[in-house]
GUROZA-6243 format. One record per residue: x, y, z of N, C-alpha, C in turn. Coordinates in pm, 1 decimal, padded with zeros to 6 digits. Example, Ala and Ser with C-alpha at 12.3 -4.5 7.8 and 13.67 -1.06 7.14 Angstrom:
% GUROZA-6243
<rec <01319.0 -00569.0 00780.0> <01230.0 -00450.0 00780.0> <01320.0 -00330.0 00780.0>>
<rec <01285.0 -00225.0 00708.0> <01367.0 -00106.0 00714.0> <01290.0 00003.0 00787.0>>
END
This chain:
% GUROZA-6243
<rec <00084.5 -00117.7 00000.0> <00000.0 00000.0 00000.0> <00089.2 00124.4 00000.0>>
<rec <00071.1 00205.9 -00081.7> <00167.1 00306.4 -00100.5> <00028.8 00437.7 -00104.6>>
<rec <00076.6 00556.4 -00079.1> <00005.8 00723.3 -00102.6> <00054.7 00794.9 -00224.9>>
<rec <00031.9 00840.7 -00327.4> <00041.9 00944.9 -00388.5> <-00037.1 01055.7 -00410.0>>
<rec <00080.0 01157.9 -00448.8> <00033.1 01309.1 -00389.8> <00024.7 01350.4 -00519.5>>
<rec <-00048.0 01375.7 -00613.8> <-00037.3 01374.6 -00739.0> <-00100.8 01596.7 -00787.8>>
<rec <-00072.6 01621.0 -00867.8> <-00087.6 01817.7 -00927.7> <-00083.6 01738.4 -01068.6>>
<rec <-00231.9 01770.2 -01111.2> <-00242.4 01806.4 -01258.0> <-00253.1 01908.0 -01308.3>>
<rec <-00192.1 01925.2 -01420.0> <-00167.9 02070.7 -01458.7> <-00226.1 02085.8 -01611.9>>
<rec <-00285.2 02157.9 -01660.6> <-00335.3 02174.7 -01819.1> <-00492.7 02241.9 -01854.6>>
<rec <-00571.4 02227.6 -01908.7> <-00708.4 02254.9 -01905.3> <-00791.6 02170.7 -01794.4>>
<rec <-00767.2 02126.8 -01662.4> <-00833.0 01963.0 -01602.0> <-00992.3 02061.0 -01519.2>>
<rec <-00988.3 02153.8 -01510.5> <-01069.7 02213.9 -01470.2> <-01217.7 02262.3 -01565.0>>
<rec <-01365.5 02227.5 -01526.3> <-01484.1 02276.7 -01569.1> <-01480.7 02104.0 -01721.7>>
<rec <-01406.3 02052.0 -01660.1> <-01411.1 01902.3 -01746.1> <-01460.2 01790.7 -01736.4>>
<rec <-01483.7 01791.3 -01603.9> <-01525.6 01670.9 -01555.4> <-01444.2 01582.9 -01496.7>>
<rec <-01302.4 01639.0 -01501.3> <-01195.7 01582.1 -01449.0> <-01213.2 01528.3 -01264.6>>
<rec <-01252.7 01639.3 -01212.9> <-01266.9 01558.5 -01074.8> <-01363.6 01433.7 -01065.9>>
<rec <-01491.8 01470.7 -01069.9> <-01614.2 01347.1 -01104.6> <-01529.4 01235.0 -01161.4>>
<rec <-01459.2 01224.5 -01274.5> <-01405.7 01120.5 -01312.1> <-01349.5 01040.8 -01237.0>>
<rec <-01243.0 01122.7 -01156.4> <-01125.2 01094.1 -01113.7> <-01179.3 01004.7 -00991.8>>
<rec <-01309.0 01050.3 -00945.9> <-01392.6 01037.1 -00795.0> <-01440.5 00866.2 -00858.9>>
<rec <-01457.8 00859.6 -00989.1> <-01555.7 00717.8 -01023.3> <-01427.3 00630.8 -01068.0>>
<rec <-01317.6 00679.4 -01133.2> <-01235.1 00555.0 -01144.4> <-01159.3 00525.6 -01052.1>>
<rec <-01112.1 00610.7 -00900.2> <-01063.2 00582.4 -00794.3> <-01179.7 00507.7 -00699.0>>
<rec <-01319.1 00486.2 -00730.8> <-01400.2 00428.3 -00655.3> <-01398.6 00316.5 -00728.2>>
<rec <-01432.9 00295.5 -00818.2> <-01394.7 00149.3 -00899.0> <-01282.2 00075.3 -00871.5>>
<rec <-01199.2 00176.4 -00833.4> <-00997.2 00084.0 -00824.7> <-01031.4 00033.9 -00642.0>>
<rec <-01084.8 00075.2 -00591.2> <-01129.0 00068.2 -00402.3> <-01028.7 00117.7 -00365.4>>
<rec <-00988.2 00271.5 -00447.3> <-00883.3 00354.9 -00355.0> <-00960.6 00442.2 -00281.9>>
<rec <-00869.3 00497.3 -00153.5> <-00920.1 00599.1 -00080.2> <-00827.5 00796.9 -00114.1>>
<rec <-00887.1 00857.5 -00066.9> <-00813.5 00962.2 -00081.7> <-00951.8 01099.1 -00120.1>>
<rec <-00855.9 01177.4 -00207.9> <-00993.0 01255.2 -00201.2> <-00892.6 01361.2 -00331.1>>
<rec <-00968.9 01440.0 -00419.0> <-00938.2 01516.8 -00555.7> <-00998.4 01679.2 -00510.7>>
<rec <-00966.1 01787.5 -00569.1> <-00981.7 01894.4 -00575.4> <-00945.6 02004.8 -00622.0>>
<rec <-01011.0 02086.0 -00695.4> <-00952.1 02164.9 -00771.4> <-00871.2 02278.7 -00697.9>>
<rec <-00778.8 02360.7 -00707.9> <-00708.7 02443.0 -00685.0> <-00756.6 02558.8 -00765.3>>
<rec <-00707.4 02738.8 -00712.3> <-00724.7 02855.7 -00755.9> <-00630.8 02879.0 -00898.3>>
<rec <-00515.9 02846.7 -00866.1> <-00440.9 02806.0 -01038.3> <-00465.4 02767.7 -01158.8>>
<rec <-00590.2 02706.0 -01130.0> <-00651.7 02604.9 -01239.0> <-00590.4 02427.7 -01190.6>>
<rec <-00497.5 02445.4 -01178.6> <-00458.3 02279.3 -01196.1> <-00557.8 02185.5 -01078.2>>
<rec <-00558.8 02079.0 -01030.6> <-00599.4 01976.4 -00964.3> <-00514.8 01907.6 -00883.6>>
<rec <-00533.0 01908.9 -00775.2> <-00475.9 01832.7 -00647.3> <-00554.8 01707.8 -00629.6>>
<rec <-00486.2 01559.9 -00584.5> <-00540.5 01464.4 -00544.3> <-00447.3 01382.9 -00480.8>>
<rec <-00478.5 01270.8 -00354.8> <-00417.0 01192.8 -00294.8> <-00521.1 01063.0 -00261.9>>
<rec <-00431.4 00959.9 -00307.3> <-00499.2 00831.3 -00330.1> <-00378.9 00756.9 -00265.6>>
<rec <-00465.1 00652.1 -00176.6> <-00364.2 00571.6 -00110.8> <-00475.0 00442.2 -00174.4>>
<rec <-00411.0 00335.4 -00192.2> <-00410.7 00206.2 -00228.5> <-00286.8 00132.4 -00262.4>>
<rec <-00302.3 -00007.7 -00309.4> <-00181.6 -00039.7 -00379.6> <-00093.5 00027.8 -00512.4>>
<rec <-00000.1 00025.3 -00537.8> <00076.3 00096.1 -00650.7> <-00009.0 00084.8 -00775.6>>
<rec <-00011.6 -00039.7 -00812.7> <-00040.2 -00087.0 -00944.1> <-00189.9 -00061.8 -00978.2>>
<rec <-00272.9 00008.8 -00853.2> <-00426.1 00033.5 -00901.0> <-00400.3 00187.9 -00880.7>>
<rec <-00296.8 00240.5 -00809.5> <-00312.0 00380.3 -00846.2> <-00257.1 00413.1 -00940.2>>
<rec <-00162.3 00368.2 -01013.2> <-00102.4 00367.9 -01143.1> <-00203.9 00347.9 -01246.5>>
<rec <-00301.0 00225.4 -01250.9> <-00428.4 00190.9 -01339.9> <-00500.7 00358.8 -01307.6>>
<rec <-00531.9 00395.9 -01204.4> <-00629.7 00527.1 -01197.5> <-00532.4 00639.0 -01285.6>>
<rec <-00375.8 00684.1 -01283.7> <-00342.6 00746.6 -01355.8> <-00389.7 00713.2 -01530.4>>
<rec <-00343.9 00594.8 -01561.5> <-00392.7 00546.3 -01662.0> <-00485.0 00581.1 -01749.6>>
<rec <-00596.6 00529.6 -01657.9> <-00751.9 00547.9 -01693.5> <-00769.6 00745.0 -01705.8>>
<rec <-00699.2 00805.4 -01618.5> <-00734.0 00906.6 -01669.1> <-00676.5 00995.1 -01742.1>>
<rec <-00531.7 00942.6 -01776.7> <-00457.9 00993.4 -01911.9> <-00505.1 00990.7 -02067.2>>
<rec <-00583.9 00823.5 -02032.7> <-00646.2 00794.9 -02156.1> <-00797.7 00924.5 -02196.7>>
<rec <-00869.8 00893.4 -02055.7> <-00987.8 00989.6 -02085.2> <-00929.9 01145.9 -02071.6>>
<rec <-00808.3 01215.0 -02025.6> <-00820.9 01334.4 -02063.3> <-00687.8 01367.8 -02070.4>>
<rec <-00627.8 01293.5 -02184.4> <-00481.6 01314.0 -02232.6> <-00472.8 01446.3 -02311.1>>
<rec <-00532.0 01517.9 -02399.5> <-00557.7 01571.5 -02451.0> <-00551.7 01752.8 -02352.0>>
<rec <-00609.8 01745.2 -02235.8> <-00621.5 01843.2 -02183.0> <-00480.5 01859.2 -02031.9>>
<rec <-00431.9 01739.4 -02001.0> <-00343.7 01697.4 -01916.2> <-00183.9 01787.3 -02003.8>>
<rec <-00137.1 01855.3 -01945.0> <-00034.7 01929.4 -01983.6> <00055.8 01879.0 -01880.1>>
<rec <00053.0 01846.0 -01791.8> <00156.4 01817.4 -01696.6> <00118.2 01743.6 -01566.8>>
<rec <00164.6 01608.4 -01526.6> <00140.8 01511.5 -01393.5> <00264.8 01541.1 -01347.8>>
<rec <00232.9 01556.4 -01200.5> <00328.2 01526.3 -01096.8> <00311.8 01444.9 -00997.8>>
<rec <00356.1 01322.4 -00958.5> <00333.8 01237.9 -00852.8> <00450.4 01208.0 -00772.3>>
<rec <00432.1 01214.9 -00646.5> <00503.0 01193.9 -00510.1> <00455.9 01113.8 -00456.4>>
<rec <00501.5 00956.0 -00472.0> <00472.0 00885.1 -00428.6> <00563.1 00831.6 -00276.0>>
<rec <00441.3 00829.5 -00168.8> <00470.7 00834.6 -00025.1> <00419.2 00692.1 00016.0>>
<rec <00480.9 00711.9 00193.2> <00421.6 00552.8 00269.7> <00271.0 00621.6 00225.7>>
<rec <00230.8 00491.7 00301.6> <00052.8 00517.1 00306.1> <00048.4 00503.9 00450.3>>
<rec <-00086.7 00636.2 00439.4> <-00099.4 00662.5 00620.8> <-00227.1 00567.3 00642.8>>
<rec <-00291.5 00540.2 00576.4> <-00430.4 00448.1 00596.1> <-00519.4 00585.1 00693.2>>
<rec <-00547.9 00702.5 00646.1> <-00633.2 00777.9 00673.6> <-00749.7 00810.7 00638.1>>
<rec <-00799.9 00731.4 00500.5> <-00899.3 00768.9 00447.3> <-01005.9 00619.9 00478.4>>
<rec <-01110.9 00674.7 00487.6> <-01210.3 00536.0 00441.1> <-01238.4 00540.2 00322.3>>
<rec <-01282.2 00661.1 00252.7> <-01330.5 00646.6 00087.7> <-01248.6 00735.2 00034.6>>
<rec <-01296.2 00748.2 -00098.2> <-01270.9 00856.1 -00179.8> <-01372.9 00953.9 -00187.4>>
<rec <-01304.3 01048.5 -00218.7> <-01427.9 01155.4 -00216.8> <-01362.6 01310.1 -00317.7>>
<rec <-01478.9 01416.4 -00337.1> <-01433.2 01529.9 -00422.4> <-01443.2 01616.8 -00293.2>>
<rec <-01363.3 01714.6 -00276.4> <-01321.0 01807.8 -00169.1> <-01384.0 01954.7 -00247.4>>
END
């Protein structure tokens, strides 16, 4: 079980990008929580195993590669703080 601290950067805002992000991190049974920032870009932290938070990057490169200008992920221990996922 690992945490990442992930900043999207590009058009991800008024897209649908959070909602998304909220249904394919609930599908993967990660916890954590997404939110947009005053910058425009998107903040999110998802703790689960590597390889399903990697699938959630995935899944949403594919659905909004196009508007994604820049990922950053910091991948940390996992604190096991969350019960769900959720949009902030």
């Amino acid at each position: 079980m690992v945490r990442a601290h992930i900043h999207f950067f590009g058009t991800v805002q008024g897209v649908g990008f959070r909602y998304t992000c909220f249904s394919f991190a609930k599908a993967l049974s990660l916890t954590g929580w997404v939110k947009n920032l005053s910058d425009g870009s998107v903040e999110a932290v998802a703790e689960g195993p590597r390889e399903k938070i990697a699938e959630l990057l995935s899944r949403l490169k594919g659905q909004f590669g196009s508007f994604i200008r820049d990922q950053r992920v910091e991948w940390l221990e996992d604190r096991g703080e969350f019960k769900e996922f959720s949009v902030v």
